[in-house]
C-alpha positions as CSV (number, residue, x, y, z in Angstrom):
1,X,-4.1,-20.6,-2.0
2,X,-3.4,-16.8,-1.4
3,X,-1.1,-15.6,0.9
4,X,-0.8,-12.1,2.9
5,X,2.2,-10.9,3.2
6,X,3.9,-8.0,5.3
7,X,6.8,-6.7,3.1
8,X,9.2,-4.7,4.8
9,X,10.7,-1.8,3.2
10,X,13.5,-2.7,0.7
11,X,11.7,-5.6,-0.4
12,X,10.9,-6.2,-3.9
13,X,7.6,-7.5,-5.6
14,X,9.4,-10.4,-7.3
15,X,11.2,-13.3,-6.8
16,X,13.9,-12.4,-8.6
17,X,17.1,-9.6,-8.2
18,X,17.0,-6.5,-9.8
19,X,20.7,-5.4,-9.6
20,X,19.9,-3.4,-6.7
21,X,20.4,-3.7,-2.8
22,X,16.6,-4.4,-2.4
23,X,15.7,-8.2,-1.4
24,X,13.5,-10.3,-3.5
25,X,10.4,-12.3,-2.3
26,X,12.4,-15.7,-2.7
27,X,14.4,-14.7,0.6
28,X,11.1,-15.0,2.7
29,X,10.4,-18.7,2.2
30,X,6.8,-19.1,0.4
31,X,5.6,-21.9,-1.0
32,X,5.9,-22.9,-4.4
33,X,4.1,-21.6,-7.1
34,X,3.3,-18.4,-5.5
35,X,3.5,-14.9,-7.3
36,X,2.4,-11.6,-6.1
37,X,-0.9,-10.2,-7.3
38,X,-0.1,-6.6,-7.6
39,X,2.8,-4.8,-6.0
40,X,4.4,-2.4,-3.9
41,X,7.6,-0.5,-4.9
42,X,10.4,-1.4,-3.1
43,X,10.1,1.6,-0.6
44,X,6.3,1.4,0.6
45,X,5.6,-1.3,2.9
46,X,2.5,-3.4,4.1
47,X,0.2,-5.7,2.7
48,X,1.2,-7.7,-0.5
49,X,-1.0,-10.4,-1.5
50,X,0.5,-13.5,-3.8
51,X,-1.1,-16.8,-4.7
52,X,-0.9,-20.0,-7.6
53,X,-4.4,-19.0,-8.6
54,X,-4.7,-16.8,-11.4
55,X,-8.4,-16.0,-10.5
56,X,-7.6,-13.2,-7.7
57,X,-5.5,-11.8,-10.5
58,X,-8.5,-10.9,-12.4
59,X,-10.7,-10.2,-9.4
60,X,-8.1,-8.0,-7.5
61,X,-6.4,-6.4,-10.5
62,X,-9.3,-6.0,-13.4
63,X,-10.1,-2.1,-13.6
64,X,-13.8,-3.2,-13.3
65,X,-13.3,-5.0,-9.5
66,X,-12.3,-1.8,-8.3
67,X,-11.7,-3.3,-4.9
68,X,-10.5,-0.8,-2.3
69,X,-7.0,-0.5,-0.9
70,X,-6.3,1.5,2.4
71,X,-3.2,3.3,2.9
72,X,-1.4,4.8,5.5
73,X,0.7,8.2,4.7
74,X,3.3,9.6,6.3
75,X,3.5,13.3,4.9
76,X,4.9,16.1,5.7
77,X,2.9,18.9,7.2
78,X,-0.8,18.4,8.2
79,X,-2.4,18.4,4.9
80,X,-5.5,21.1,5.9
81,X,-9.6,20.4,4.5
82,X,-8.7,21.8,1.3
83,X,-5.9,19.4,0.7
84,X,-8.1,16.3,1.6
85,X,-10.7,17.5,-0.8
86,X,-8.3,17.6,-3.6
87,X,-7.0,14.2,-2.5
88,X,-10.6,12.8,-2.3
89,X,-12.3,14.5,-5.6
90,X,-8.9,13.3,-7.5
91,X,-5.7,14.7,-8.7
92,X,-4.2,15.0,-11.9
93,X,-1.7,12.4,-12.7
94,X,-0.3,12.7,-16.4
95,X,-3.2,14.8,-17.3
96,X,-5.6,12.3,-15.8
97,X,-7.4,12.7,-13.5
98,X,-7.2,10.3,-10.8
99,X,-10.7,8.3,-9.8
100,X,-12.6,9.6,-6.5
101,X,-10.6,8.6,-3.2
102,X,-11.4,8.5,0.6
103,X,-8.7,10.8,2.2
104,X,-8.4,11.8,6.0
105,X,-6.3,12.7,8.8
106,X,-5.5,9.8,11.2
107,X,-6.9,10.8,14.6
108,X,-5.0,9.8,16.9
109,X,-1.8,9.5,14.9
110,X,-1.1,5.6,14.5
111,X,2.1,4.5,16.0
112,X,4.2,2.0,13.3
113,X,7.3,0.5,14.8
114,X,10.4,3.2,13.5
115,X,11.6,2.0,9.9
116,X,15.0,1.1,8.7
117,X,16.3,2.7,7.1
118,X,14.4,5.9,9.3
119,X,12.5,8.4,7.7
120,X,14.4,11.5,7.3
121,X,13.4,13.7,10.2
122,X,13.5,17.8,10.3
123,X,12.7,19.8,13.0
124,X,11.0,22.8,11.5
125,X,8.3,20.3,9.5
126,X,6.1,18.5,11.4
127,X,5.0,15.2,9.5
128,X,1.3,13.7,9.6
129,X,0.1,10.6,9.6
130,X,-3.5,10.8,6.5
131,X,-5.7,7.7,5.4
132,X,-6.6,6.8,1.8
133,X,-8.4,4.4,0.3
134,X,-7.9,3.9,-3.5
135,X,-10.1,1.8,-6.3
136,X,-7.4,1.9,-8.6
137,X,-3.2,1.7,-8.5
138,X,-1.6,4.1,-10.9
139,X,2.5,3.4,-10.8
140,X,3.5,5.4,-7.8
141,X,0.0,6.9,-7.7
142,X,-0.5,7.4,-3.3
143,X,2.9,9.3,-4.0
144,X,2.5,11.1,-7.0
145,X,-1.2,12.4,-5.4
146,X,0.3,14.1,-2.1
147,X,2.8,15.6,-3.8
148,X,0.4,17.2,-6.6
149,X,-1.4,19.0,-3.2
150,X,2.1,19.9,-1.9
151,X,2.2,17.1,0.7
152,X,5.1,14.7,0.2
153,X,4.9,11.1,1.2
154,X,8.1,10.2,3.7
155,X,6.4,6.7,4.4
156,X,3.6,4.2,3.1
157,X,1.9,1.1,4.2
158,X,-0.8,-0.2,2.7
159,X,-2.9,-2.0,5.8
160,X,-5.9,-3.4,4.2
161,X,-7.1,-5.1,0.3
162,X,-10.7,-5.0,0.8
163,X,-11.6,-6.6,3.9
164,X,-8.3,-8.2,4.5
165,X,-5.9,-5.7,6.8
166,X,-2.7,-6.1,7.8
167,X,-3.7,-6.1,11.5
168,X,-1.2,-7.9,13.8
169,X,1.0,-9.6,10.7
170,X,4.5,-9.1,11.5
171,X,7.2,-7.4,8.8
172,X,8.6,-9.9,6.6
173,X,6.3,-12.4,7.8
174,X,3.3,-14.1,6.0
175,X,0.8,-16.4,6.4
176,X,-1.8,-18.8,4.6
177,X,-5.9,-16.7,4.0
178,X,-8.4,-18.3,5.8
179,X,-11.8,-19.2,3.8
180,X,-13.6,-16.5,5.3
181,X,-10.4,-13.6,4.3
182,X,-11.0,-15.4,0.7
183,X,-14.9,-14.6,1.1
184,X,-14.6,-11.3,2.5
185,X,-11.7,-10.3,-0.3
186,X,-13.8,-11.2,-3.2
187,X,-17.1,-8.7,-2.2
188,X,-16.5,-5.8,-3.7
């Protein structure tokens, strides 16, 4: 079985409490036997996938699967061509450079329901709303990449794992991959 799950900001990827204020995945009721296949740090949001079947473990995780993850960025300032090329030929990260990525502004701007807590707001910085869509998932690597082109991430969900998106899926609420999400999740 694999699950899709929305997890809301302040959410942890694991079951269990960390000493902090964020909430573990035990509080949202899934089945036995589940554990997340990846993760999300507690302040991004979106799609987090979990299941009792260590093969999407390999096939989602394994460098050589390289399946595609789509994000959407809150940053601040509209990041201009130049900033998007950077983003899409890859950034340094630690001295490495990071693989090639799709990166684009988001016309029109999507509309997310307003997060709690809000995202800091300032007048005299206008924030923008950017696309991209990673093969590979560096710790804190969406972040760490618009800030190395001077565009700091204020929010982050992640809508899509290969051809499975977040679509309708409510936050903090799950539900049960049909066989045709499990086909269209394992093409590459």
């Amino acid at each position: 079985m694999i699950l899709a799950f929305h997890k809301p900001y302040g959410v942890l990827s694991q079951f269990t409490r960390d000493g902090s204020a964020n909430r573990p995945l035990a509080d949202f009721g899934f089945p036995k036997g589940v554990y997340p296949i990846g993760r999300l740090d507690a302040d991004s949001e979106g799609l987090l996938l979990l299941s009792d079947e260590s093969r999407w473990n390999f096939l989602l995780l394994s460098p050589g699967g390289h399946i595609e993850k789509t994000y959407h960025v809150l940053v601040e300032r509209m990041p201009g061509a130049s900033a998007l090329k950077q983003l899409s030929d890859g950034v340094l990260i630690d001295g490495k450079p990071t693989l090639p990525a799709r990166a684009c502004s988001l016309d029109p701007q999507p509309e997310f329901p307003p997060r709690d807590p809000p995202v800091r707001f300032r007048k005299n910085v206008q924030d923008f709303w950017i696309e991209l869509r990673l093969r590979e998932g560096r710790n804190r690597q969406v972040r760490r990449m618009t800030a190395a082109v001077g565009h700091p991430t204020l929010r982050l969900i992640r809508v899509a794992i290969g051809g499975v998106a977040l679509v309708s899926l409510a936050s903090g609420s799950w539900r049960q991959l049909s066989p045709e999400d499990e086909r269209v999740l394992s093409q590459p």
